[in-house]
matplotlib code that plots the C-alpha trace (Angstrom):
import matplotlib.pyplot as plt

x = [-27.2, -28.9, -26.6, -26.1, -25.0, -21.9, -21.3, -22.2, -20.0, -18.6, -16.2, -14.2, -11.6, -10.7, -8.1, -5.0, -3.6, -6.1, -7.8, -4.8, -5.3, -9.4, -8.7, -7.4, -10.8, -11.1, -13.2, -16.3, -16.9, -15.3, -11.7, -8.8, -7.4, -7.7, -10.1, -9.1, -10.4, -8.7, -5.6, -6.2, -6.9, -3.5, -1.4, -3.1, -6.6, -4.9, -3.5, -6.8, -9.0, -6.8, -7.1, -10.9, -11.3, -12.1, -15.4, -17.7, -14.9, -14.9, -18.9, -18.5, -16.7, -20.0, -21.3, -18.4, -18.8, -19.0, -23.2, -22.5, -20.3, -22.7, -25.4, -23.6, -22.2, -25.5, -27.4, -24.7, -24.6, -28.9, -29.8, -26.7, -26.4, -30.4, -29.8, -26.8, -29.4, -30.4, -26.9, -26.4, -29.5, -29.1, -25.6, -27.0, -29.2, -26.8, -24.5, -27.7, -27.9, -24.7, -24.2, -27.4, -26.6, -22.7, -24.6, -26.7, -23.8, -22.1, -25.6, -26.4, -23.5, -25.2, -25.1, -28.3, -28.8, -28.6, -31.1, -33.6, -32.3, -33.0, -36.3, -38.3, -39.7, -37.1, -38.8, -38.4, -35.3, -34.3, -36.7, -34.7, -31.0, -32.3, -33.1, -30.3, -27.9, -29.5, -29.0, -25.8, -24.9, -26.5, -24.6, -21.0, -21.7, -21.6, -19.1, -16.6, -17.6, -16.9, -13.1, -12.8, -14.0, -11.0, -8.3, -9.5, -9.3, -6.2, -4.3, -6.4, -6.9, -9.8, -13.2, -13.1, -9.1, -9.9, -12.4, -10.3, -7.4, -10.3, -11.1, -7.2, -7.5, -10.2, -9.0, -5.5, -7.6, -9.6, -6.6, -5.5, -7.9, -5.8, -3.2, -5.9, -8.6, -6.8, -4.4, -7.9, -9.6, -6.2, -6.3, -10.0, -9.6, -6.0, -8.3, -11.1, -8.3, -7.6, -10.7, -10.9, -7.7, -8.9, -12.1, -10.4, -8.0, -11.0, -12.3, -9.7, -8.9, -12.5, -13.8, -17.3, -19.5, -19.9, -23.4, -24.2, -23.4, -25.4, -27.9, -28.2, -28.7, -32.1, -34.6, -36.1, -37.1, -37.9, -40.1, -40.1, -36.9, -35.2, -37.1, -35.9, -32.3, -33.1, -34.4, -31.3, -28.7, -30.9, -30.9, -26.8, -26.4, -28.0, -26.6, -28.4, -25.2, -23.5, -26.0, -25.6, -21.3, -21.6, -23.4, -21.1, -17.5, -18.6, -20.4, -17.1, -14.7, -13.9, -15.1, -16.4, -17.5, -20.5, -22.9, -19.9, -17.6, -20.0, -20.9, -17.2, -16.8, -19.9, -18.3, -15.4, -17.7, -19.7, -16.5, -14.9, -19.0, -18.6, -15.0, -15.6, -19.3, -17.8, -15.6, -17.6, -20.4, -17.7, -16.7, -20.3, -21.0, -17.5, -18.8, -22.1, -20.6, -17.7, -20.6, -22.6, -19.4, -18.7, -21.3, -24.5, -24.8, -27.1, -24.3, -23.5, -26.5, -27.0, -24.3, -24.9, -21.4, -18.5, -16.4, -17.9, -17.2, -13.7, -13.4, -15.4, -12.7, -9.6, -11.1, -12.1, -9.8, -6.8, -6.0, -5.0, -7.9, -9.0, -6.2, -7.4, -10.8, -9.7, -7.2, -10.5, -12.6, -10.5, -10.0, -13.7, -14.3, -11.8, -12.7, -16.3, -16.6, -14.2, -15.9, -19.5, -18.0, -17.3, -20.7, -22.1, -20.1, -21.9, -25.0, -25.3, -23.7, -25.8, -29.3, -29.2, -25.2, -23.7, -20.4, -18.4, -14.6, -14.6, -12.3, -14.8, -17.9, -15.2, -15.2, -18.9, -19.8, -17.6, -19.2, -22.1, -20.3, -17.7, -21.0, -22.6, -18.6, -18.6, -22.1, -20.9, -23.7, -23.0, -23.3, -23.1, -26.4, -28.6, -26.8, -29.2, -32.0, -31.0, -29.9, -33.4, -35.1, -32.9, -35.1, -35.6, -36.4, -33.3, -33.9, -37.3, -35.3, -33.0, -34.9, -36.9, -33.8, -31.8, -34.5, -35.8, -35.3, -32.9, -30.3, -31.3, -31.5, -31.1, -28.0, -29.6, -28.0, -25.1, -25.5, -25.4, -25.7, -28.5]
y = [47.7, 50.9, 53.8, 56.0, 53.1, 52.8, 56.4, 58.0, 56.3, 58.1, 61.7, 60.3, 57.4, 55.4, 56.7, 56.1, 52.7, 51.4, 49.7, 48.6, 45.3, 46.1, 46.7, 43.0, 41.8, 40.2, 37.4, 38.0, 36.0, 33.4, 34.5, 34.0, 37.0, 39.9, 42.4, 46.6, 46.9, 44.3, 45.7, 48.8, 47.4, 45.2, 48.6, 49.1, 50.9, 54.4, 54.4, 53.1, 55.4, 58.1, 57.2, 56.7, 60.1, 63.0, 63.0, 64.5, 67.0, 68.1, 68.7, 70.4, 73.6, 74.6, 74.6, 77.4, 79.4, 83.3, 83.0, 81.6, 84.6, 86.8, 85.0, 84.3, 87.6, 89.9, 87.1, 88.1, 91.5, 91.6, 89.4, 88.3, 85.0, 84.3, 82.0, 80.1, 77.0, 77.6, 77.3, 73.7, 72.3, 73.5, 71.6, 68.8, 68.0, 68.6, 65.5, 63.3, 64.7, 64.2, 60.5, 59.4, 61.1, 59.6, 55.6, 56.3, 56.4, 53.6, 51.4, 51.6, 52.6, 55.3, 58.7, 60.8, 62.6, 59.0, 57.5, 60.1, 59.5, 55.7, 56.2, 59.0, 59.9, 62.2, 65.2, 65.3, 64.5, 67.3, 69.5, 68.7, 69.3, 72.6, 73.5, 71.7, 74.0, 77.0, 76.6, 75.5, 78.5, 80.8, 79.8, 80.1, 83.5, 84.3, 82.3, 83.4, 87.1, 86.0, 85.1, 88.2, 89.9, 88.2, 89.5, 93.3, 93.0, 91.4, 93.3, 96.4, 94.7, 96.5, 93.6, 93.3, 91.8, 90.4, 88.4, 87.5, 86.1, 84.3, 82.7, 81.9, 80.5, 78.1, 77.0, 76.0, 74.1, 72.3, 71.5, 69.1, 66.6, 65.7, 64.2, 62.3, 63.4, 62.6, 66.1, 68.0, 66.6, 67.3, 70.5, 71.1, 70.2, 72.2, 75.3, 74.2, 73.8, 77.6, 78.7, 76.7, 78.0, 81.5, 81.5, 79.1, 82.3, 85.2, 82.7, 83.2, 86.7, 88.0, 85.8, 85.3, 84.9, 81.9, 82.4, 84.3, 81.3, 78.2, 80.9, 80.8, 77.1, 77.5, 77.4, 80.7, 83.5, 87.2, 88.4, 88.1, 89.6, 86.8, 84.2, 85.6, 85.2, 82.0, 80.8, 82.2, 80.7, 77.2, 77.6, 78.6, 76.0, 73.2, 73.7, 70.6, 70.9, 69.1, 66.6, 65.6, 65.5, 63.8, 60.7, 60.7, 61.1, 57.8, 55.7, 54.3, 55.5, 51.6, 48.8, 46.7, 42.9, 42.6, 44.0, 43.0, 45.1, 48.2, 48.4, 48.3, 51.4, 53.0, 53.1, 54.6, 57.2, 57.7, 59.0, 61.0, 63.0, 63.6, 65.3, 67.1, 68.4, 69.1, 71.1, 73.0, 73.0, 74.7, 77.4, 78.6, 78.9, 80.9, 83.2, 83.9, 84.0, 86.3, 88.7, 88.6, 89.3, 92.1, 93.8, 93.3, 97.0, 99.5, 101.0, 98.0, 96.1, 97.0, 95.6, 93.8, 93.5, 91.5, 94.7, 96.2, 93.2, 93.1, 96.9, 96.9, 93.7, 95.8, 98.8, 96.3, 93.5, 94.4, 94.2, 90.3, 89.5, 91.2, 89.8, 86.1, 87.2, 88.2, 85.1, 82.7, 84.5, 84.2, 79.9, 79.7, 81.9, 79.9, 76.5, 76.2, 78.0, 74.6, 72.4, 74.2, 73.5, 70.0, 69.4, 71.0, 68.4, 65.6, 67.2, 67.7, 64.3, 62.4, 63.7, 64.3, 62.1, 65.2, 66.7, 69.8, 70.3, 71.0, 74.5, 75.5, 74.9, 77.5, 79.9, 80.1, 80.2, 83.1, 85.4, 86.1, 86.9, 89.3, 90.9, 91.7, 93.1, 95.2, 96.7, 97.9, 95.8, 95.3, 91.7, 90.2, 92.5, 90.2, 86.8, 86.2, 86.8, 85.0, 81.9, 81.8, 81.4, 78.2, 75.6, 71.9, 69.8, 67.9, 66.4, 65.0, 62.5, 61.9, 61.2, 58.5, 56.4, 56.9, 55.8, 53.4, 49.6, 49.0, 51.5, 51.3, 47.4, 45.5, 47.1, 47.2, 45.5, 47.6, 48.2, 45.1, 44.3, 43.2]
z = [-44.3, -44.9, -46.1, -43.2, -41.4, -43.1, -44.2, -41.2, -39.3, -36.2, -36.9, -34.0, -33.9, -30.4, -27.8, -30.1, -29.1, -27.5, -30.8, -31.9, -33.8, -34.1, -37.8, -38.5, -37.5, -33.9, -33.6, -31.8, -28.5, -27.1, -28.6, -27.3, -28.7, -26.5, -27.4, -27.5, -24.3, -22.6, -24.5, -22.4, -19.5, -18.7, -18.9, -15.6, -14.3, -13.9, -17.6, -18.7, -16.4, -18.4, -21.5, -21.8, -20.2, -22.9, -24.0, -21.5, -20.9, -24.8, -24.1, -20.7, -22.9, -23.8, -20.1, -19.7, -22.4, -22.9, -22.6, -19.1, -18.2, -19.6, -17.7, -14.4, -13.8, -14.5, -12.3, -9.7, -9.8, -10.2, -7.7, -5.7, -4.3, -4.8, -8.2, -7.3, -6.5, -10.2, -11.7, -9.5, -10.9, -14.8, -13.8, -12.5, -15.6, -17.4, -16.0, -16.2, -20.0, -21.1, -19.6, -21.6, -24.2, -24.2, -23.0, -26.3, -28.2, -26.7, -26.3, -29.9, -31.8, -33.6, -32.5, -31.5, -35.0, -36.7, -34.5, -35.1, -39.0, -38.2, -37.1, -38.5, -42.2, -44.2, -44.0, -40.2, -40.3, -42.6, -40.3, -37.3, -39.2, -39.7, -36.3, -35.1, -37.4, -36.4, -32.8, -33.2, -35.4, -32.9, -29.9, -32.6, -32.7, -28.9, -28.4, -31.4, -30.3, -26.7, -28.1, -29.8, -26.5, -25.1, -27.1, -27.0, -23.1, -22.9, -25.7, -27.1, -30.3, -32.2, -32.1, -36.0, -36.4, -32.6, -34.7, -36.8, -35.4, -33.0, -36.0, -36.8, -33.4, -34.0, -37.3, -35.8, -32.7, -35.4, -37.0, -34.3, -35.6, -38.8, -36.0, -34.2, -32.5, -28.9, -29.3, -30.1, -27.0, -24.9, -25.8, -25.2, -21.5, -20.7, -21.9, -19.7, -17.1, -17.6, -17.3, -14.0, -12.4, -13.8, -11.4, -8.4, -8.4, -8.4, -6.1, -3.6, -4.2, -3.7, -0.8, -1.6, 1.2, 3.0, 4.8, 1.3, -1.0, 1.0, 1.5, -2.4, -2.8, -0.7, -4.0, -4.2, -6.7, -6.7, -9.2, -12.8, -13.2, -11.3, -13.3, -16.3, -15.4, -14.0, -17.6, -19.2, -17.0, -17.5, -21.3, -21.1, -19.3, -21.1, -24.9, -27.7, -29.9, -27.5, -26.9, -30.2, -30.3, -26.6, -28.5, -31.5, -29.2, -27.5, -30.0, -31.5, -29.5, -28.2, -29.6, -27.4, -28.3, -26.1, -23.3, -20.6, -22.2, -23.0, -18.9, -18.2, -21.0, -19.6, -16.3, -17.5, -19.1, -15.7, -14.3, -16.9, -17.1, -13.0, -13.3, -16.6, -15.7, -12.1, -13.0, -15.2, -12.5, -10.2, -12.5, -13.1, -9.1, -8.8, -12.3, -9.9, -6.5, -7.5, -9.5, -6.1, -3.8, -5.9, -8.0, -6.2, -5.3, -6.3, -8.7, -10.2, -10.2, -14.1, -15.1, -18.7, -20.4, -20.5, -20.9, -17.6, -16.1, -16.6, -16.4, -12.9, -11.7, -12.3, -10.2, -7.1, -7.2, -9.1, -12.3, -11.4, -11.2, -14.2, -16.1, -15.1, -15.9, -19.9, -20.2, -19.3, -21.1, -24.4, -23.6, -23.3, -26.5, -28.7, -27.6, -27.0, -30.7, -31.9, -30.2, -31.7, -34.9, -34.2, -33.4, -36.9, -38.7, -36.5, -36.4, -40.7, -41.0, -38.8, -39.6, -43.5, -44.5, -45.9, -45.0, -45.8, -44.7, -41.0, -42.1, -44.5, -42.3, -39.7, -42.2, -43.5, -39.4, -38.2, -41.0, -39.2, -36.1, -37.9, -39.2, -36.2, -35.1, -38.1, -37.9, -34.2, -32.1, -28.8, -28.2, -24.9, -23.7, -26.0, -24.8, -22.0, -23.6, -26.8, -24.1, -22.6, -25.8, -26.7, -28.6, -26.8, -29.6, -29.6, -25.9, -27.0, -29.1, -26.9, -23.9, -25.9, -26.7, -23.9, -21.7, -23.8, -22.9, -25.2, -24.4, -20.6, -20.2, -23.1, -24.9, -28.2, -31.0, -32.7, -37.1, -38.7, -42.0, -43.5]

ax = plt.figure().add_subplot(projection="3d")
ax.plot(x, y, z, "-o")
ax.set_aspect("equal")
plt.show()
């Protein structure tokens, strides 16, 4: 067995219960001892449909996080319902990116930063961990300042001790994971199911346009300006930290004892990356409708900030809807920067098989944020262009072995030793 095959092993355990018995060693095929899946399955498809959901909706916090309200609501107020085709197909991919990424976990039983580890010389792989921890720290920062955003709208708390009781936040959500990593992923989703009740309600209240909206799913562009939005809603939309975590939350998660048993998992996963990516999908077009129904006007056409935003709500839909606009804000601030943490730890353990303690890796990750607080930069105008600038290199590696015979056809053959 090579080394990272044994100490790399996943940072995520199985639904709790449903590998009970795994640990006493199963036998293989032809037993007549139930295997953890089968376990799961007799206490009835609904409890088992609920049990194996989680994953995809852990990733799809980053597909709602403070870079997509930046994004969504100055593509909204620039260019009003023109780009809403553009946030349905960066969702889109995104679905077809996370369930390949989620079947490479579950195919090979290595995550995506241990197959590139697998399969490419060591100075690659160190090349890649570095890239891969740089975007990962970049998109932190907006999304730990978009938390701290959060709390100064909703309670006049000053950005600098906003930031840090964002980062108390985040510790106490990371937490979680010391009790199983089940509470952490329940968490994860009721925040995403704030942020989705936020928008259903500014939804409601504000009444985008109808006409406006399927008008907006026409593909169409106008002028560079539009293109550049349309590039930065793409690359907010898209994240490669979670392309990583998506492959390492699945690759484990049930043990299966053959091929059968990883399609019947991979179905499971199939649905819970529809719902989960849905519902992110939805939120996004609501962020960009809502934007377009209210601040596509020649006044507030410039609008660049998260703080205008909110401020601009209050004044023409009530302070409501401003409200539900700071409360979803703050979810998607605390948890997508948790869940960007989360995917550091996979990302350094899976490319080069070092760790650090997941609250110390918090700690050294919100300094750079509380810098840019304390200097008195205003973030949120740079998030679109910083978005649109988001490097690729971790789909290239991905798209090889997710499409690849082996995870497509075959089910290549989990880590054994040698």
């Amino acid at each position: 067995m090579r080394p990272f095959d044994r100490v790399s092993r996943p940072l995520v355990p199985a639904p709790e219960g449903a590998a009970a018995g795994v640990a006493a060693g199963l036998p293989e095929l032809g037993a007549e001892v139930p295997s953890a899946l089968e376990i799961l399955l007799s206490k009835g498809r609904v409890r088992a449909s609920l049990a194996m959901l989680g994953p995809a909706f852990v990733a799809s916090i980053a597909y709602v996080d403070p870079g997509n309200f930046a994004t969504n609501f100055a593509g909204g107020a620039q260019f009003g319902y023109l780009l809403l085709w553009v946030v349905l197909v960066a969702n889109v991919i995104a679905m077809l990116i996370q369930y390949l990424s989620a079947k490479l976990g579950i195919a090979t039983g290595r995550n995506l930063a241990e197959n590139f580890r697998a399969h490419y010389p060591r100075v690659l792989t160190w090349g890649m961990w570095v890239q891969a921890e740089i975007v990962a720290m970049s998109t932190d920062i907006a999304e730990f300042l978009g938390g701290a955003i959060g709390l100064n709208l909703l309670f006049g708390v000053p950005l600098f001790p906003a930031g840090l009781m964002t980062g108390a936040i985040a510790f106490g959500i990371l937490g979680l994971h010391r009790f199983g990593f089940r509470r952490f992923e329940l968490v994860i989703t009721g925040l995403l199911g704030i942020i989705f009740l936020g928008f259903l309600y500014e939804t409601l209240r504000i009444g985008p346009s109808a006409r406006g909206s399927l008008g907006g799913l026409v593909p169409g562009l106008a002028g560079t300006g539009s293109l550049y939005l349309a590039v930065g809603i793409i690359g907010a939309t898209v994240m490669p930290h979670v392309i990583y975590l998506h492959s390492a939350l699945t690759q484990d998660r049930m043990p299966c004892r053959d091929d059968r048993e990883r399609r019947r998992v991979l179905r499971f996963e199939r649905t819970d990356v529809i719902i989960a990516l849905g519902l992110a999908g939805l939120v996004n077009m609501a962020m960009l409708a809502v934007a377009a129904k209210l601040f596509h006007t020649p006044a507030l056409s410039g609008l660049s900030t998260l703080q205008q935003a909110h401020a601009e709500l209050g004044r023409l839909a009530g302070g409501t809807a401003a409200l539900a606009f700071a409360v979803a804000l703050l979810a998607s601030g605390a948890s997508s920067s948790s869940v960007g943490t989360y995917a550091g730890q996979v990302v350094m353990a899976g490319f080069v098989n070092l760790r650090i303690p997941l609250m110390v890796r918090r700690g050294l990750t919100m300094i750079p944020a509380l810098v840019i607080i304390a200097v008195g930069m205003n973030p949120t105008r740079r998030w679109c262009s910083a978005r649109s600038c988001c490097p690729s290199a971790s789909r290239s590696p991905w798209s090889r072995w997710s499409c690849s015979p082996a995870a497509a056809t075959s089910w290549a053959p989990r880590p054994t030793a040698a």
